[in-house]
C-alpha positions as CSV (number, residue, x, y, z in Angstrom):
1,X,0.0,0.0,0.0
2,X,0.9,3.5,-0.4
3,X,2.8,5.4,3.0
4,X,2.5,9.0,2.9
5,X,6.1,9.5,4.2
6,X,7.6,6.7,2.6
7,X,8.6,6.5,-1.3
8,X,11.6,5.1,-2.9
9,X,13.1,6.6,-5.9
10,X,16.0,5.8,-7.8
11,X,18.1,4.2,-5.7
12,X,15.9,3.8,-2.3
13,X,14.5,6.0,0.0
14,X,15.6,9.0,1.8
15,X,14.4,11.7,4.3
16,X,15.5,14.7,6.1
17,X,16.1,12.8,9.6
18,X,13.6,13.9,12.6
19,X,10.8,14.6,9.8
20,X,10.5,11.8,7.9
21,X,13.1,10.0,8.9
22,X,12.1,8.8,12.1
23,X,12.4,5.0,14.1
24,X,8.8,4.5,13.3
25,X,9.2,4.9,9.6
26,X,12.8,2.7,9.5
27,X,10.9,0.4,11.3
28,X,8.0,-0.1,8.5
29,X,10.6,0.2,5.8
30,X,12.0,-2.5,7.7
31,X,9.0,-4.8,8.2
32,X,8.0,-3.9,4.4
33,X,11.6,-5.8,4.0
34,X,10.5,-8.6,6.0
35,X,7.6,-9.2,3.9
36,X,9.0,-9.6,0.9
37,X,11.4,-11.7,1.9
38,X,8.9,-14.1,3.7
39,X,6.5,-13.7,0.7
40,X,9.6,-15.0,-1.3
41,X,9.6,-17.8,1.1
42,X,11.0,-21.1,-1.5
43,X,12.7,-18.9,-4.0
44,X,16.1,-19.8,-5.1
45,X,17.8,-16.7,-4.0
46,X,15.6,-15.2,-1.9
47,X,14.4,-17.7,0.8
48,X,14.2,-16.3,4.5
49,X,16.2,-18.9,5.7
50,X,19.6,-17.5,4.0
51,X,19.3,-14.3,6.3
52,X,19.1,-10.5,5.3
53,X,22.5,-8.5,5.9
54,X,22.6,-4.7,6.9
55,X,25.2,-2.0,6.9
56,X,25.4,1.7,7.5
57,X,27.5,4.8,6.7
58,X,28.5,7.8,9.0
59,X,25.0,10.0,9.3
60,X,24.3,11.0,11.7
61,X,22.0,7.5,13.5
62,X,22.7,5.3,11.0
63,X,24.3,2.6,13.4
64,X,20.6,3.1,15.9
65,X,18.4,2.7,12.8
66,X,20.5,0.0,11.1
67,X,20.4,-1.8,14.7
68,X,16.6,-1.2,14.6
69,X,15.6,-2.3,11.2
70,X,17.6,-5.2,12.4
71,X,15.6,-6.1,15.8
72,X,12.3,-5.7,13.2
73,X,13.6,-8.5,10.7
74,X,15.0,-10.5,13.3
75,X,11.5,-10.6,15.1
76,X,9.5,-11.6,12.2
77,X,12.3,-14.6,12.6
78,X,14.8,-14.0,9.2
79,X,18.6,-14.2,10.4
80,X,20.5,-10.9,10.8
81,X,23.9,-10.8,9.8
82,X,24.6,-7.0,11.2
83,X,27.9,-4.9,10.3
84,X,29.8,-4.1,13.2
85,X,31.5,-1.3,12.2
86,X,31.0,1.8,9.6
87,X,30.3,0.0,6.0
88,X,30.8,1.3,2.3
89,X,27.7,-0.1,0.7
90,X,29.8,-1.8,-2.2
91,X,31.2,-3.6,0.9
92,X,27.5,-4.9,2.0
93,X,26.8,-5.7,-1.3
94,X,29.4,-7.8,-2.0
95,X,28.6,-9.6,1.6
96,X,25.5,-10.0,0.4
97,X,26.4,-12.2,-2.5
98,X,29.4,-13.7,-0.5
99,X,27.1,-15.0,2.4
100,X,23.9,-16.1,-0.1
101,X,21.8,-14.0,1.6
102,X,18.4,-12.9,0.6
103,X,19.3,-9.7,0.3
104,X,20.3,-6.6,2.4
105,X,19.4,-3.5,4.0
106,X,22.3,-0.5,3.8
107,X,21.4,2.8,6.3
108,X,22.5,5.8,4.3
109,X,21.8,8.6,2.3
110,X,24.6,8.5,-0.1
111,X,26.0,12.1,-1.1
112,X,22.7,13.8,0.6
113,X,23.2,17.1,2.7
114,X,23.9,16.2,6.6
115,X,19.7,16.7,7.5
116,X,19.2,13.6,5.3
117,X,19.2,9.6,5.8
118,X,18.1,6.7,4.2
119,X,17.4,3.1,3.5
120,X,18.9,1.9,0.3
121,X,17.9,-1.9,-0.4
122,X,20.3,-4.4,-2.3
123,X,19.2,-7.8,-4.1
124,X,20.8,-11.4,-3.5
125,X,22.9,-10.4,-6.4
126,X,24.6,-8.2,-4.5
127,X,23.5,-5.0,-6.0
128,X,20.6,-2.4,-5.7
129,X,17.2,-3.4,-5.7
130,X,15.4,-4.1,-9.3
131,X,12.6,-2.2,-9.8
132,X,10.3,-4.9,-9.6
133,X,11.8,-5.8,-6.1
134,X,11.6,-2.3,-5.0
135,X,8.0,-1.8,-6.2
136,X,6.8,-5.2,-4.1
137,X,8.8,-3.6,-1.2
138,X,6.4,-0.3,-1.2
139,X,3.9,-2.6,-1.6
140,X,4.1,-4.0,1.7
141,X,4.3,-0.7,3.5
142,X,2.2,-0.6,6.2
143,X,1.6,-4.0,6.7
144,X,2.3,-6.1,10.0
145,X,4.2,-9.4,9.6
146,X,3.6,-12.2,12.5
147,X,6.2,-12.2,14.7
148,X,8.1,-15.5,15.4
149,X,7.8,-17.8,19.0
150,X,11.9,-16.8,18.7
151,X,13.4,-13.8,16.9
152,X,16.1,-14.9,14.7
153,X,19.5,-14.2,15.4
154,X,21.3,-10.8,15.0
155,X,25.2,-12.0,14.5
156,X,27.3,-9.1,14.0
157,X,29.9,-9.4,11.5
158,X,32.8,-7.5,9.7
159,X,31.9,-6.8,5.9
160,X,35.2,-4.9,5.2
161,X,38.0,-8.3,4.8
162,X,36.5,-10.3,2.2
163,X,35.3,-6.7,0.0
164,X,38.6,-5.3,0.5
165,X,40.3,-8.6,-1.3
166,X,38.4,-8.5,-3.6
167,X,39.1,-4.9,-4.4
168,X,42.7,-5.4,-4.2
169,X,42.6,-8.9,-6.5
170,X,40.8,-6.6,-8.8
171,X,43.3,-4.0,-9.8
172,X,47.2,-4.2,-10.1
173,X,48.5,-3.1,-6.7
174,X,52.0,-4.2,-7.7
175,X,51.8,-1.8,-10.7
176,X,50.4,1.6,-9.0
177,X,53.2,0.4,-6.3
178,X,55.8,1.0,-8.6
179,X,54.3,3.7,-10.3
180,X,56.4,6.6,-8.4
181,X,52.6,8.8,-8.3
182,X,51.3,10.3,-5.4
183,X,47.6,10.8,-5.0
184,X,45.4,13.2,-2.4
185,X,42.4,11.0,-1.1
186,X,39.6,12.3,0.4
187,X,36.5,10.3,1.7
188,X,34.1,13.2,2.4
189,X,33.7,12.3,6.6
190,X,31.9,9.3,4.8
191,X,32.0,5.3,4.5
192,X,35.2,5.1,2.7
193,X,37.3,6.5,5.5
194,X,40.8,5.5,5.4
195,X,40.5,2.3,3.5
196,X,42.5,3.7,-0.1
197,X,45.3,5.3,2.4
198,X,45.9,2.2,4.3
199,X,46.1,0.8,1.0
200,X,48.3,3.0,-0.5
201,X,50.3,2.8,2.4
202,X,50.6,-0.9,2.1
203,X,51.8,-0.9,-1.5
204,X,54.8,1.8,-0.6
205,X,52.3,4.5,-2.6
206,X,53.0,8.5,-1.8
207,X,49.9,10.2,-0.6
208,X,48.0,12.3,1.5
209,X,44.2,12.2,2.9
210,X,41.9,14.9,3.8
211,X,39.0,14.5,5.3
212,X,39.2,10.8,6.0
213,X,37.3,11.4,9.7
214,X,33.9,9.9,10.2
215,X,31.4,13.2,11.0
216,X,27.7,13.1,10.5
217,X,27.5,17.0,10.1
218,X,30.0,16.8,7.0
219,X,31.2,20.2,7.6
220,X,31.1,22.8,5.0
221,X,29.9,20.0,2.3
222,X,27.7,17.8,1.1
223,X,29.2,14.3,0.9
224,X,29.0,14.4,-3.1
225,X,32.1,14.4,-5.2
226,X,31.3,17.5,-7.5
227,X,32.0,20.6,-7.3
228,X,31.8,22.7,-5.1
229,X,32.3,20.1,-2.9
230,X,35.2,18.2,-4.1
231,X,37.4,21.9,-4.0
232,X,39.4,21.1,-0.9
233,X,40.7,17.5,-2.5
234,X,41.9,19.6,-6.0
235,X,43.8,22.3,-3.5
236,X,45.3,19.2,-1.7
237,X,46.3,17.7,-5.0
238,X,47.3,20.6,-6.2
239,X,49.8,21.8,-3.5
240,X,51.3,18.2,-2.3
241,X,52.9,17.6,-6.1
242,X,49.8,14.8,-6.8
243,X,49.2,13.5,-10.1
244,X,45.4,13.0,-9.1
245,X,43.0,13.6,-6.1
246,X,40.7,10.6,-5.7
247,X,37.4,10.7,-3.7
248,X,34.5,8.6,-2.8
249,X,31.3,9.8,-2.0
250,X,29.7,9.6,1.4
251,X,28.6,5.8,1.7
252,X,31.6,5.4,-0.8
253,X,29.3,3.4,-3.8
254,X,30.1,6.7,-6.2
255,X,33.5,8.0,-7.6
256,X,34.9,11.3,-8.3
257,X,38.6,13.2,-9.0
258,X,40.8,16.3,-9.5
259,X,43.8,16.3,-11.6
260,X,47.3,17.1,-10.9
261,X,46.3,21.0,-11.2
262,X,43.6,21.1,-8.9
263,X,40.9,21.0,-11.4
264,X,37.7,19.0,-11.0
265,X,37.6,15.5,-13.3
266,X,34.1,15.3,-14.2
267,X,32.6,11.6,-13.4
268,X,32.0,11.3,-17.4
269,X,35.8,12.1,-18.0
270,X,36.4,9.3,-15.1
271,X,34.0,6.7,-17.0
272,X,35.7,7.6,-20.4
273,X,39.0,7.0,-19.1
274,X,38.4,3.5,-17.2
275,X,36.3,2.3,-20.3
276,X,38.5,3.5,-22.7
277,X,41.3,1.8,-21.0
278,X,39.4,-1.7,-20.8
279,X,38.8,-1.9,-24.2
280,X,42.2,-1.0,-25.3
281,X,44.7,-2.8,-22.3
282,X,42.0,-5.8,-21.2
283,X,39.7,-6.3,-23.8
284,X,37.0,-8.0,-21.7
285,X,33.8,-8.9,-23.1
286,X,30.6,-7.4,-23.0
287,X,28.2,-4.7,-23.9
288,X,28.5,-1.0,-22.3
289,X,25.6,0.6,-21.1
290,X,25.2,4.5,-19.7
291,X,21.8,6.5,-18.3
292,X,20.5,8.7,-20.6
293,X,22.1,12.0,-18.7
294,X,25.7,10.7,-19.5
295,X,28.4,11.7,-22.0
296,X,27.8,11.0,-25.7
297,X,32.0,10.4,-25.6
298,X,31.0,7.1,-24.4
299,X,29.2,6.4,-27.5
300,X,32.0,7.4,-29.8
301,X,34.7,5.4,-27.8
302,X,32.2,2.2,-27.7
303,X,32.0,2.9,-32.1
304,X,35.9,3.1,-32.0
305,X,35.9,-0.5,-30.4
306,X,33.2,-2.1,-32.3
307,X,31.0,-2.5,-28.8
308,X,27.6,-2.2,-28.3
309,X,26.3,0.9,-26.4
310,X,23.0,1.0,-24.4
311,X,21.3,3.2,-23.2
312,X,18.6,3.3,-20.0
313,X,16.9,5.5,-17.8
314,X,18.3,7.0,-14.9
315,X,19.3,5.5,-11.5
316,X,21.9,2.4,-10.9
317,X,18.9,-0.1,-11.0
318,X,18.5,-0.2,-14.8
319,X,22.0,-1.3,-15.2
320,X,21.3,-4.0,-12.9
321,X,18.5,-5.0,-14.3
322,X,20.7,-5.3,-17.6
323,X,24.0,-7.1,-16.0
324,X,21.5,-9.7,-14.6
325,X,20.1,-10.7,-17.9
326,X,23.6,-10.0,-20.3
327,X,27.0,-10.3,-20.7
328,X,27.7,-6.5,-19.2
329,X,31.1,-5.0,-19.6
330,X,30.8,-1.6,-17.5
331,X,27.7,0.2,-16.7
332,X,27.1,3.7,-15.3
333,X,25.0,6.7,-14.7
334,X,26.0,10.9,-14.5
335,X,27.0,11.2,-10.7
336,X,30.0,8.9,-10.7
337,X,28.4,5.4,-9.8
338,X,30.7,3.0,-12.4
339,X,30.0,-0.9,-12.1
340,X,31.6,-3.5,-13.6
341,X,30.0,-6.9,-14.0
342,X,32.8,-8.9,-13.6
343,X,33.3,-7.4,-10.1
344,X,29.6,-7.0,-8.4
345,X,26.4,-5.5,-10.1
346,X,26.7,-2.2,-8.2
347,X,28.8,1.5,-8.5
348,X,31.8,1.0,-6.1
349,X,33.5,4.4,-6.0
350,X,36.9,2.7,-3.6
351,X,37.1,0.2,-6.4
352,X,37.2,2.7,-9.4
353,X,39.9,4.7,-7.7
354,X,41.8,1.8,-7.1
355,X,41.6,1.2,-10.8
356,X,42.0,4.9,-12.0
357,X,45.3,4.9,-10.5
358,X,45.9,1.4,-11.8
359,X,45.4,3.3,-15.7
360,X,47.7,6.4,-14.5
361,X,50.3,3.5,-13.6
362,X,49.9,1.4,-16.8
363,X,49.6,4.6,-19.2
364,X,52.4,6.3,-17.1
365,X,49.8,9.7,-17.2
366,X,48.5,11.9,-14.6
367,X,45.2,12.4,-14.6
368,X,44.7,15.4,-16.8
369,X,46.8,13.7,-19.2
370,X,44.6,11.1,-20.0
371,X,41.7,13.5,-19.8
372,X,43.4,15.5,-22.8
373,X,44.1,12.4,-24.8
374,X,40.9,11.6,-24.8
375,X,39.2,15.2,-25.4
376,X,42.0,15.3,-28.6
377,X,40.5,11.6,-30.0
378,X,37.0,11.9,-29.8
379,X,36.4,16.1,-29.6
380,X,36.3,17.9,-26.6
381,X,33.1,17.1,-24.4
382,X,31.8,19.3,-21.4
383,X,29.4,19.2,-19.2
384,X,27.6,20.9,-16.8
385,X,24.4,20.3,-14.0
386,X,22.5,22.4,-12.2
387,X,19.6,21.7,-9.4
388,X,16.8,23.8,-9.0
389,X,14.8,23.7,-5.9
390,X,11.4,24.4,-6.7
391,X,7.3,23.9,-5.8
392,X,6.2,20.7,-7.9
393,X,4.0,23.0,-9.7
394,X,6.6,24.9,-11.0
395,X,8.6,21.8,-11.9
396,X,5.6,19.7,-14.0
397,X,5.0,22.9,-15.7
398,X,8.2,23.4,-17.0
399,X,8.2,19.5,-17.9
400,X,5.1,19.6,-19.5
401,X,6.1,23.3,-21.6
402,X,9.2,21.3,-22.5
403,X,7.3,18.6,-24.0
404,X,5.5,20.6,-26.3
405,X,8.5,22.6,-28.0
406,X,8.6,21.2,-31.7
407,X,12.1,20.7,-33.8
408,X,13.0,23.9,-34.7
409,X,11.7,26.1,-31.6
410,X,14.6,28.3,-30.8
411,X,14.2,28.4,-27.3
412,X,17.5,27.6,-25.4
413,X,20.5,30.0,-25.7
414,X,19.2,30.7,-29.3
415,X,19.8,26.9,-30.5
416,X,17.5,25.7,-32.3
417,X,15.9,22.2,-31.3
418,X,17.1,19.2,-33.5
419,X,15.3,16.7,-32.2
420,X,13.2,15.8,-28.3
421,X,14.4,12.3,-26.9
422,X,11.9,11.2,-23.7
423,X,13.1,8.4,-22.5
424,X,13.5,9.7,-18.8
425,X,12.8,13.5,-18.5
426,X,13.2,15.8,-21.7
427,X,16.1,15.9,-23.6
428,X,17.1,18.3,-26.9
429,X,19.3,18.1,-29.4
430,X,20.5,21.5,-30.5
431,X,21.7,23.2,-33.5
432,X,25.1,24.7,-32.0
433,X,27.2,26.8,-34.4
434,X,30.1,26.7,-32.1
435,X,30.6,23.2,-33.1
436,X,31.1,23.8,-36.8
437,X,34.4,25.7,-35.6
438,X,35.7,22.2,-33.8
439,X,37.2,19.2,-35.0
440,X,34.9,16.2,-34.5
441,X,32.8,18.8,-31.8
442,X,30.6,16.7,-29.3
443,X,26.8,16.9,-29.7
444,X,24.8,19.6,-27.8
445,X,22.5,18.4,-25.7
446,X,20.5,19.4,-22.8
447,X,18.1,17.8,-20.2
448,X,15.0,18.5,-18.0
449,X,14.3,16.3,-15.5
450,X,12.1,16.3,-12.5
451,X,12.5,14.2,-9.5
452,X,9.9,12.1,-8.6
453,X,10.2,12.2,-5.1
454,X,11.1,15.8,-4.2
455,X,10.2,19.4,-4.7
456,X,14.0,19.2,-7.5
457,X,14.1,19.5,-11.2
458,X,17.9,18.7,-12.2
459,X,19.3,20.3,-15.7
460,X,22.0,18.6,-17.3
461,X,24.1,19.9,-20.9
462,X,26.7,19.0,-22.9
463,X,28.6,20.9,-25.7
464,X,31.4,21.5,-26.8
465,X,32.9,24.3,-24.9
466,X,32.3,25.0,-21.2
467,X,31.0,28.3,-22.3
468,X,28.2,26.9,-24.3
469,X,27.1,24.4,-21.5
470,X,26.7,27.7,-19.5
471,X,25.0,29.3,-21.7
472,X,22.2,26.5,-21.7
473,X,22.1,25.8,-18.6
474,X,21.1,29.4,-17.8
475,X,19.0,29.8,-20.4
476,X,17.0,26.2,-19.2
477,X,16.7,27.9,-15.6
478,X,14.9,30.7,-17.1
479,X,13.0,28.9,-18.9
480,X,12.0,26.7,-16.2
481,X,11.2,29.6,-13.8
482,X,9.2,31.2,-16.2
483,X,6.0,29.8,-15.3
């Protein structure tokens, strides 16, 4: 059934904590949990029997609501296998699949401001939920399970030694090891803490960490690896000699990086260098998929190399839904959450710094490097986001305005529409005239999209010069606020 205060979006759900996000709603989330797996009850995968695993991050609560949503599933009698310590989600994931559980329940609200918290919930697979899971989960809301004679177990567990060796049997720690970089690290206050500098450290690698510290309020920031967030990492870089900056977002699933100037390395730069590098050095199999707000470089990189490109909506869970039924290469969406099949189905942002400095090694490249390799091959892409916070009236105006501009309509910074794509929000094609002065200029595009579970309409472009993105991006905000 339908909860007033309880919707899941694209990758979960998530509140402001003390409004929303109170005990008594983890607690239905929780038992909503516990029905579906009991409902499951014979499955495969998914019987109550192999237990339900749960993790949190550094918010502020997130080890009493993750101990709470626990006691709830534990009491409808499903096994508990608790983490006992601050956990990266990638890291319950992976113990999810590890143990053969039925699934799991990770406490966090990812790279939300500091007011916020959430529930994130991750399939047997050991990756976020499907939709269809996630849709029988709402369902359920609201609804009592019967309690067991005997609550089940609640074992506490570590998550962190079998993800970590993973991680480390993943990339070439022997190569960044003798790769003479140094790299600035910075974990945001969040999940990742100082799991890539103990690393590092390990392997003999230079570096320094900032803000490695677990603190709910994350001060100054939120814990999302953009700018303006991610300026403190690219001063850091900057001044210490680095060849890159490399930081994880606040439950550490989601990537981002500065190069060795200090400048921000946009997460569709970061997804064009790892792919771009696994096609050319590893050559793995599979199909490449990207949400429908990503880079178009993708797409001319994926032609180069004869692979197939697909694209899907937005949010994590359609390229799980795709790595489940299909031989998957790499998948990922606009705010740095990169997965790779072969690993877990699920963004792991300590992984893909592990493995960005595993290219800078290989190619003997700091990061800007690579980004301007790769900017001279395929034309220069940029890109630019902006969020506005505004009524949902204002926002499904503006969607449904957008929807009736016609090819042609010059409407946006005076470009003139190509072409309307609508497979998640409303995106335009535009007629630029700064790319006939370009080599092999990217395609200008720009997007509309409103959240669906918040007063937010996100604008996304990208062009061929920063200047143009700008451009359009201010020229969608007025259009947006025009009423």
């Amino acid at each position: 059934m339908a909860h007033p205060q309880i919707k899941f979006g694209t990758d979960g759900w998530r509140a402001i904590i003390a409004d929303d996000f109170t005990f008594a709603n983890v607690r239905t989330t929780a038992e909503a949990v516990a029905a579906y797996i009991h409902a499951r009850m014979g499955s495969a995968n998914e019987d109550r029997g192999r237990g339900l695993c749960i993790g949190y991050d550094t918010r502020f609560g997130s080890r009493d609501f993750a101990r709470a949503c626990a006691e709830v599933v534990a009491s409808t009698g499903i096994r508990v296998f608790l983490a006992n310590a601050i956990t990266p989600t990638p890291a319950l994931s992976f113990g999810v699949r590890e143990r053969g559980a039925a699934g799991g329940i990770m406490i966090t609200s990812s790279h939300n401001p500091a007011q916020w918290n959430g529930v994130k919930y991750k399939g047997w697979y050991g990756g976020s939920g499907k939709p269809s899971m996630i849709a029988e989960i709402e369902s359920f809301l609201g609804q009592r399970v019967a309690r067991a004679a005997e609550p089940a177990a609640i074992d506490t567990v570590d998550f962190l030694p079998s993800y970590l060796k993973a991680i480390e049997g993943f990339a070439d720690l022997e190569l960044i090891g003798r790769s003479g970089m140094k790299f600035a690290i910075d974990s945001m206050h969040g999940a990742g803490g100082t799991i890539l500098s103990e690393i590092f450290t390990r392997i003999g690698v230079a570096h320094v960490q900032i803000r490695s510290n677990p603190d709910p309020l994350f001060p100054g920031i939120n814990p999302e690896p953009i700018e303006p967030h991610i300026r403190a990492l690219g001063e850091a870089a900057a001044a210490n000699g680095c060849q890159a900056g490399l930081c994880t977002d606040g439950d550490a699933d989601r990537i981002g990086a500065t190069d060795e100037q200090g400048n921000f390395v946009d997460p569709h730069k970061i997804f064009s260098v790892l792919l771009s590098w696994l096609l050319r050095r590893k050559g793995w199999p599979g199909a490449v998929t990207r949400a429908f707000n990503t880079t178009k470089m993708l797409d001319r990189i994926c032609a180069k190399h004869g692979r197939e490109l697909i694209e899907h909506g937005i949010g994590f869970k359609y390229v799980v839904d795709l790595m489940l039924e299909r031989e998957i290469l790499m998948g990922g969406e606009e705010s740095g959450g990169i997965g790779l099949q072969r690993h877990l189905p699920e963004r792991d942002g300590l992984l893909n710094a592990l493995l960005l400095a595993n290219v800078m090694a290989e190619e003997g490249k700091p990061l800007g490097e690579l980004v301007a390799d790769l900017q001279a091959e395929y034309g220069e892409h940029q890109y630019g986001r902006i969020d506005l916070h505004i009524p949902d009236e204002v926002k499904n105006a503006a969607i449904a305005r957008a929807r009736a501009l016609t090819v042609g309509d010059a409407v946006f910074a005076g470009m003139p529409i190509l072409r309307q794509e609508t497979l998640d929000g409303v995106k335009f094609y535009l007629d630029n005239p700064e790319a006939a002065t370009k080599p092999n200029a990217a395609e200008t595009w720009l997007l509309l999209r409103a959240s669906g579970t918040e007063p937010l309409m996100r604008i996304y472009s990208e062009s061929c010069s920063k200047e143009s993105v700008a451009r359009l991006l201010e020229s969608a905000r007025t259009f947006a606020l025009a009423g």
